[in-house]
C-alpha positions in Angstrom: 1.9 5.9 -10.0 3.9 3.7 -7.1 3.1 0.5 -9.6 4.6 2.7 -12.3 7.7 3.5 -10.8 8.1 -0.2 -9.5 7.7 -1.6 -13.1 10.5 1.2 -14.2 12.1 0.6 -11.7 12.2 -3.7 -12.6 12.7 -3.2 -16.2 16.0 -0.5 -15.7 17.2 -3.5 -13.7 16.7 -6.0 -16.1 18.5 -3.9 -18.8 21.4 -3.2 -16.7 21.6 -6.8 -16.2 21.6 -7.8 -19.3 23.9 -5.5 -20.4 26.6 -6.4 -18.1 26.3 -10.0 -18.8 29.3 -12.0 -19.0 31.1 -12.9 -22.2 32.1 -16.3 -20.8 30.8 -19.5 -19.7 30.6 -18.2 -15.9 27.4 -17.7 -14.1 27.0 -13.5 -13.6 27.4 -12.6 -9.8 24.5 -12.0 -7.9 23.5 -8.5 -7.8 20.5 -7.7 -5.5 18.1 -4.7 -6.1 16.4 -3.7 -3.1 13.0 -1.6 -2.7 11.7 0.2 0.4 8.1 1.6 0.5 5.0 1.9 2.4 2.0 -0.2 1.8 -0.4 2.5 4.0 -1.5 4.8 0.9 -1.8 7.3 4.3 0.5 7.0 6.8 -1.4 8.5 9.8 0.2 9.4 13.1 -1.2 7.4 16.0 -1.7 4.6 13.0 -0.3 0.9 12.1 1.9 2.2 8.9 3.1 -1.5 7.4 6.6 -1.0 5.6 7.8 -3.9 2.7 11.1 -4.3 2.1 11.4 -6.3 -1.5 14.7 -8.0 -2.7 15.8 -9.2 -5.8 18.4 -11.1 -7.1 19.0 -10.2 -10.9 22.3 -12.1 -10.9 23.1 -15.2 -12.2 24.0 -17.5 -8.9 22.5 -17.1 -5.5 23.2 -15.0 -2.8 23.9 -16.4 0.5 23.9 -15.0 3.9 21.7 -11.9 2.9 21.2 -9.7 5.7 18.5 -7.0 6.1 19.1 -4.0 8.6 16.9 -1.1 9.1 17.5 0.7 12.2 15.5 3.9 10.4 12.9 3.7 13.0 13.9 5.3 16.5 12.0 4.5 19.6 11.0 8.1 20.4 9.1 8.7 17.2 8.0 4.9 16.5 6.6 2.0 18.0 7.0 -1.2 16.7 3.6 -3.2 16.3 4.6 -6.2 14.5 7.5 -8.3 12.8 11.2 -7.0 13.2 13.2 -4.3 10.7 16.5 -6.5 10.1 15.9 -10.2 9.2 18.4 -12.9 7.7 18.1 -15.3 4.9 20.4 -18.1 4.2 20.3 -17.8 0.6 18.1 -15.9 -2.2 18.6 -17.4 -5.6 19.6 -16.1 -8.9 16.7 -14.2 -10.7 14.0 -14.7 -7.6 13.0 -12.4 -5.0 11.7 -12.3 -0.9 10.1 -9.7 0.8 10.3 -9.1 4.3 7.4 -6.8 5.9 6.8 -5.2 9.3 4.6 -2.8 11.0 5.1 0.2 12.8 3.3 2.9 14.4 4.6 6.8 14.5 3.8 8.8 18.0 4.4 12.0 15.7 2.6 14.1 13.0 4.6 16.0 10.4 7.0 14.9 7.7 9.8 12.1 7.9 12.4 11.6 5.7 12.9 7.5 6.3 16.4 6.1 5.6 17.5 3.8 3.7 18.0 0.0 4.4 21.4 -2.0 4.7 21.8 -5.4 3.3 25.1 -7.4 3.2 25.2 -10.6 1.7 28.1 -13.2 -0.1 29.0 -13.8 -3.2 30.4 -17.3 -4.2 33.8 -17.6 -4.6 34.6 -14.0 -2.6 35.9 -14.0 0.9 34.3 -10.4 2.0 31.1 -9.2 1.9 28.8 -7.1 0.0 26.8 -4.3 0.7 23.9 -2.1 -0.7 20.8 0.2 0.4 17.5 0.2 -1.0 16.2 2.9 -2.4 14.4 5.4 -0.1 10.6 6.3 -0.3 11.3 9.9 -0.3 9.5 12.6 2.3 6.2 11.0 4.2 4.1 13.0 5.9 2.4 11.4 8.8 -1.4 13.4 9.1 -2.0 14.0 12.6 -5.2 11.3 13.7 -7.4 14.4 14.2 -7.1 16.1 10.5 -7.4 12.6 9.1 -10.7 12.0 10.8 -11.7 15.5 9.7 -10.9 14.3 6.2 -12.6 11.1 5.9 -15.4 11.3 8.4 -18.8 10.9 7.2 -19.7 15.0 8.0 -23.2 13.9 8.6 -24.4 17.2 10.5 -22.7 19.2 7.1 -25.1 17.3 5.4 -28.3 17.8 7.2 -27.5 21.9 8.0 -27.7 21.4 3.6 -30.2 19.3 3.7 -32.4 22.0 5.6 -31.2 24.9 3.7 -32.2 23.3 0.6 -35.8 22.5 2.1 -36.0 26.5 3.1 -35.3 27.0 -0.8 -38.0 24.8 -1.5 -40.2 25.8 0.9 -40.8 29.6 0.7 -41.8 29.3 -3.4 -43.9 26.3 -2.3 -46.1 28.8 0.0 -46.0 31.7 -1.8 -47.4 28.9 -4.6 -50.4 28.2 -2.1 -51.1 31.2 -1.0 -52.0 32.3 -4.4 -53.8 29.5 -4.7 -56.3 30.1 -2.1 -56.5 33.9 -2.1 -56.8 34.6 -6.0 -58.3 32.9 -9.2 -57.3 33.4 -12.6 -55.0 36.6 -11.2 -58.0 38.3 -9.7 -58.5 38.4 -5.9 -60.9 36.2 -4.7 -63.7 38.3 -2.6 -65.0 36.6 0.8 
């Protein structure tokens, strides 16, 4: 479903693009698109959760001086495990892409509502610069470590209490089986 929505999400972009192309000889401006989302399937509190910020450039010149900020992830409900949530790239060219990814680890179970991330970049030719957010992964609920192990454990002592009850199933016809066996022959009780 996420591919899904990233390949909808890439093709809307290209058709915008190309529908706002210009009429002259001039390169388009760049234009960046920019994605936030988890790459944990199942964000679990008390868990490494990596994030991936991807950036493309569907322009037509580069963007220089791209700047990635995303202060969405306080100290009291996160710690930061690896990499850094604002980076800096001197230039991303027309029609290509960089990704910039970090980990993080949430001291909280529940649902969070991440924010989005800020870039600022320059275009050629314009003094000022640029700004846009990515788009937002929506609601994320963090399982608490203790339901999650719940969840996927291997329940072996589920299995063996079933495992025993379907031996007593098996086992009661298997003696009334044998005690026929021994006390009676062709349905007539055997005399000692």
């Amino acid at each position: 479903m996420r591919n899904l929505l990233v390949a909808f999400f890439l093709v809307a972009a290209a058709c915008v693009a190309r529908g706002q192309a210009p009429t002259d000889a001039e390169p388009a401006a760049p234009q960046l698109l920019v994605q936030k989302t988890f790459l944990t399937k199942e964000p679990v509190a008390l868990k490494d959760t990596d994030i991936i910020v991807r950036i493309f450039n569907i322009g037509g010149t580069d963007a220089t001086d791209v700047e990635l900020f995303d202060d969405d992830w306080s100290e009291s409900n996160f710690t930061r495990v690896q990499g850094i949530a604002s980076h800096k790239w001197d230039v991303i060219p027309a029609q290509g892409s960089v990704n910039h990814t970090y980990v993080v680890r949430s001291n909280f179970d529940g649902i969070y509502s991440p924010l989005r991330a800020h870039i600022t970049y320059r275009q050629p030719g314009l003094a000022g610069v640029t700004k846009v957010v990515s788009s937002t992964p929506g609601y994320v609920l963090f399982e608490s470590f203790r339901d999650f192990e719940r969840r996927t454990a291997t329940h072996w002592r589920e299995w063996g209490i079933f495992f025993l009850l379907s031996l007593a199933s098996l086992a009661l016809p298997t003696l009334v089986y044998a005690y026929y066996q021994l006390n009676f022959e062709k349905g007539v009780k055997k005399e000692k």
